[in-house]
N, C-alpha and C positions, 0 to 999 in steps of 0.2 A: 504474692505469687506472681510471677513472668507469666508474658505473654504468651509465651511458648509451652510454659507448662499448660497452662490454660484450656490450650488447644490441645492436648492430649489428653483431656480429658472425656469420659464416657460422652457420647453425642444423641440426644435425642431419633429416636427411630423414625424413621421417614414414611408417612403414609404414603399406601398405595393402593390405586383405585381400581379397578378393572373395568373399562366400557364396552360393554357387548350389545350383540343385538344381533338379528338376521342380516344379510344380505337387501341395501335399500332401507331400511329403516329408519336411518337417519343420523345414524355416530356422529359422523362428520362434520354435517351442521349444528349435531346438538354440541360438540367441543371445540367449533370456533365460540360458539356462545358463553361457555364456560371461559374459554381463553381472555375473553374480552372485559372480566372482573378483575378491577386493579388485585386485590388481595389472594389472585391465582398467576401472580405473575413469578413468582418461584415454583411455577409448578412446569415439570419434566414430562413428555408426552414420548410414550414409545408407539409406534405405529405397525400394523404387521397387516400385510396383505397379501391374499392367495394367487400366485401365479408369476410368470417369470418378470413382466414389468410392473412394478407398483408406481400408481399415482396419486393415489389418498395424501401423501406427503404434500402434494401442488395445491390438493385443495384446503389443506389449514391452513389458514392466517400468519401462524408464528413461524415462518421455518427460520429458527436459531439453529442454536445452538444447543438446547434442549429438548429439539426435537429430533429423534431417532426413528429410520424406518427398516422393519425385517420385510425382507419381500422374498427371501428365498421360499417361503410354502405356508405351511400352515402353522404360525407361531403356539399354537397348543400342542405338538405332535414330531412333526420334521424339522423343526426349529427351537427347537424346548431350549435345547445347548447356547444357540445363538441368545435367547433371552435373559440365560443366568450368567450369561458373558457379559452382552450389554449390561446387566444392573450393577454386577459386579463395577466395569467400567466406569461408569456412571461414580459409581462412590472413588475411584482412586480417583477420578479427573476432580472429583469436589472435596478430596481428602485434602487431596497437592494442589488446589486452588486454580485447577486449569478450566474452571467454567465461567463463563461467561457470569452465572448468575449462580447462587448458594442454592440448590432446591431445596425445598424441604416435603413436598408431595411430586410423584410421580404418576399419572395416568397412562392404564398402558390398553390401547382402543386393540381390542381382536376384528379379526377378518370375521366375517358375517357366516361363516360355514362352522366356525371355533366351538369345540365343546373347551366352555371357559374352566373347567374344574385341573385339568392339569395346569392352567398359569395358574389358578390359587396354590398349589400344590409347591407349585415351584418356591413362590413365598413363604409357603408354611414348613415347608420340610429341610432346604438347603441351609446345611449349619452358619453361615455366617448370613448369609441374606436375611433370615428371619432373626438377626439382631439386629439388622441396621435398617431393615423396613419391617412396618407391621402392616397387617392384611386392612385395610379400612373399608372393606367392601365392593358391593359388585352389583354395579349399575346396570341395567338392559335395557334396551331401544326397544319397541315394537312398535310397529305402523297399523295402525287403527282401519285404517284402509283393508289391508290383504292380513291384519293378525289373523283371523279365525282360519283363513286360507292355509297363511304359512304353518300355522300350529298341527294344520291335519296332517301335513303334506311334509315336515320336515322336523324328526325325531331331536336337531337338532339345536332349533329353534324352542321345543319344548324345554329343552334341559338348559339351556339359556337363562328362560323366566323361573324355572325352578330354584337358581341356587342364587337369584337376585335379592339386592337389598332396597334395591330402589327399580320400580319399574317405569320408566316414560314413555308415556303413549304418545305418540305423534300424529301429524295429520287429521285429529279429533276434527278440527272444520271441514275436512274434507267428507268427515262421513256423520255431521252432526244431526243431520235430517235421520238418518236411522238408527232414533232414540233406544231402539227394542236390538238392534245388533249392537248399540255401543255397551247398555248395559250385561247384555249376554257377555264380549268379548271380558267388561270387566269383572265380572262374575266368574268367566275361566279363567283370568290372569290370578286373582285372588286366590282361587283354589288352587296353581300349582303352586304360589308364593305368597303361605297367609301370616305368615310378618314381614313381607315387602310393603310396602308404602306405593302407591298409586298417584302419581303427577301427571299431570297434563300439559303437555309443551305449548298448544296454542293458547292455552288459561294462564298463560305463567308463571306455573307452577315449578317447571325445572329450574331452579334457580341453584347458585351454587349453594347458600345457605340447606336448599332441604337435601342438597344432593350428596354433598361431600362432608370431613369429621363428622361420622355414622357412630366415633366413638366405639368402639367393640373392646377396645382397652388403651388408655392412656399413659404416657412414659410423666407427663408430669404428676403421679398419683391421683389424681380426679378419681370419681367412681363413672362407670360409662353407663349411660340411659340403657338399658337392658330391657324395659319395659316392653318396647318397642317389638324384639325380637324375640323376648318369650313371651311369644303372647298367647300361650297355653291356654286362657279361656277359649280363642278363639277358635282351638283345634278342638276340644271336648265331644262337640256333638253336633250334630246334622241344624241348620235355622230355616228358616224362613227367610228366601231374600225378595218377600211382598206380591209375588204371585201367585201365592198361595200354595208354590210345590214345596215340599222338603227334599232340599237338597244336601247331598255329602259334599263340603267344600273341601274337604281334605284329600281326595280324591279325585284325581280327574286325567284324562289322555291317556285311560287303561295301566298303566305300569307304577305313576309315579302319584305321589302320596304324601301327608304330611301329618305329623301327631306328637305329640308329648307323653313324656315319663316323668311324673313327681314322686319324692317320698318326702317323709317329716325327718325316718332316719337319719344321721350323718353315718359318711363311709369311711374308713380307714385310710388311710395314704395307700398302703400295699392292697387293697380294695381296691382302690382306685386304679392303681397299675394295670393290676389284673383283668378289672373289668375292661380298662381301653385297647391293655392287649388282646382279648378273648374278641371283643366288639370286632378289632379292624381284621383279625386272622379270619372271622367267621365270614363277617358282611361286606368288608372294607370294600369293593368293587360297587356297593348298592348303596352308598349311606351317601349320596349328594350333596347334604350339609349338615353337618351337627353342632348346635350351638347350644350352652346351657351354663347354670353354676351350678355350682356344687360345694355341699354342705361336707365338712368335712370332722372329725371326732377329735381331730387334735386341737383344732380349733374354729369350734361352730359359731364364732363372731367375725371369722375372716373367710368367707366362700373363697372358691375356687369358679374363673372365668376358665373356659372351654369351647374352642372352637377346631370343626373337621372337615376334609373333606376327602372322601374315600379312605381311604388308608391311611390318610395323614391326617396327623392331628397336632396343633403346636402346644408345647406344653404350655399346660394350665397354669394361668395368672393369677397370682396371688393376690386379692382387692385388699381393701384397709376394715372395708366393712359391707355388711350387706346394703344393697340400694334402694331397699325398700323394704317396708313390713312385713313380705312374703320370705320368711328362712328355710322356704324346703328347697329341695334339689327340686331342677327343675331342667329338662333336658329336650329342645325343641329337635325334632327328626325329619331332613327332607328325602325320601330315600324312594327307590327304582325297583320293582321286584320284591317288597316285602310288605309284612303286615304288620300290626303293633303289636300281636301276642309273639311275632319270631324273636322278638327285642325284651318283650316285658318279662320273659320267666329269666334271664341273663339278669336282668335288671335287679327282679327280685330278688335274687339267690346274692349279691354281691351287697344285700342289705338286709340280710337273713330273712326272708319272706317268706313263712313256708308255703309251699305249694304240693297237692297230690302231683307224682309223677314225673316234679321238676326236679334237680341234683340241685344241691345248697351249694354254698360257698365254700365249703370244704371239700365235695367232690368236685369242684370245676379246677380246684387248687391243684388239687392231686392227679385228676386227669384232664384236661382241658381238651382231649379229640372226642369227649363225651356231646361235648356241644357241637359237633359236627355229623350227629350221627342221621 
């Protein structure tokens, strides 16, 4: 086979990262730090800053050639276009060999005001992006300092840590004398985000290793650690976190919440459909993140990987096999303005469960605005 045939061949998808965090928090020093690891040295940094001059650019280490800055406003929102543009570019400049360097990850750092869920969106939804990158998660800054501060005070900070995969707290030295706020603040981070992962920048903990391939699905067939992020025990029921209160960790900053849905069933493929179309018409604007597998009747030794966020959801990846000795569905929910019974009688009905007073799967079939009543 030529050389050139070679190259035309399907190309590995390109992870991509999202680094968030408030305003101060710390992005910037925490991704010159990631920068400075030989094996993130094919990695592509988009930068996007609020306001007419951007200078976040000056303060990275790398400015190449793989680093790109949006400064016209707020890259989640007023610049949505300019970002699907850049990635797009990004791939023809490295398609026709005009880059400096071949990436194969992309990090792209939001401005500290960003509600990060429309950049995930933009990856999961745009028909050629979401073949040539996959979602690999979404990093978030908080400053251990002013967290508790910034989390009362700014709606947007909260929904930040909510749809994280990895949370990094910074500054911990600065506030390590107050053992009774660090523990509170991580006790709040936990409850908006309780299969996020908790590091600690000044312990060493943000390392590229715990940060980056979160794995959520793999183009070389691998099965991806899942464990991690359905971690449905953890959502069950109210614990003990040693002070003796019982607290709802699933719950917390009044609005936003997090739970799971299991069954033993397997779902039908056009179940399937149905249920994710029914899900995103009804809630789509409230479902923050949805990740889960799923058991499927055509074939209950190959789950189905699924991942959302609001309205967008990329289609489900088909694994080789399950990852573990757990073969129910298993559907982690981080969502805004709902509860787990608005979700679980949907659920049920799309896995014939009866219910008093719920519609089954065949009235949802037949009329689907029953579920908006």
């Amino acid at each position: 086979m030529s050389e050139q045939v070679k190259k035309r061949g399907p190309k590995p998808p390109i992870s991509a990262v999202i680094l968030t965090g408030f305003l101060g928090a710390g992005k910037t020093t925490l991704l010159n730090r990631l920068l400075l690891a030989e094996h993130l040295r094919d990695t592509a940094v988009i930068i996007n800053e609020f306001g007419e001059i951007g200078i976040d650019h000056l303060l990275v280490e790398r400015a190449d050639e793989g680093l790109i800055e949006l400064s016209a406003g707020c890259l989640c929102c007023t610049v949505r276009g300019d970002l699907m543009a850049t990635m797009e570019d990004l791939l023809r400049r490295l398609d026709n060999g005009r880059l400096a360097f071949p990436f194969t990850r992309l990090i792209i750092e939001t401005t500290g005001l960003a509600d990060p869920a429309p950049v995930m969106q933009t990856i999961l939804q745009h028909p050629y992006l979401r073949l040539r990158y996959r979602l690999d998660g979404v990093i978030t800054v908080v400053d251990a300092v002013n967290g508790m501060a910034t989390l009362d005070a700014h709606p947007e900070s909260v929904k930040q840590v909510a749809v994280a995969d990895r949370i990094v707290i910074t500054k911990s030295d600065l506030a390590g004398a107050q053992s009774e706020y660090m523990a509170a603040l991580r006790t709040r981070l936990q409850g908006l985000a309780p299969t996020a992962r908790l590091l600690d920048q000044a312990g060493g903990e943000a390392t590229p290793d715990n940060l980056l391939d979160l794995g959520l699905w793999r183009a070389d067939g691998r099965l991806p650690d899942v464990a991690a992020w359905l971690a449905d025990d953890a959502l069950s029921s109210p614990h003990d976190h040693g002070s003796g209160a019982v607290l709802d960790v699933n719950r917390h900053d009044i609005s936003i919440r997090a739970f799971a849905l299991t069954s033993d069933k397997p779902m039908s493929l056009p179940a399937l459909d149905m249920f994710l179309d029914l899900l995103r018409a009804a809630h789509g604007p409230k479902l923050l993140r949805v990740k889960g597998i799923i058991s499927t009747s055509d074939d209950p030794d190959a789950p189905f990987l699924l991942q959302g966020v609001q309205h967008v959801f990329h289609p489900p990846v088909r694994l080789a096999a399950w990852p573990d000795d757990d073969h129910r569905t298993r559907l982690v929910f981080i969502v805004r303005d709902l509860v787990k019974s608005d979700l679980q009688g949907l659920f049920n009905a799309f896995h014939d469960i009866p219910a008093i007073d719920q519609p089954d799967r065949a009235a949802l079939t037949d009329n689907p605005l029953s579920l908006r009543r």
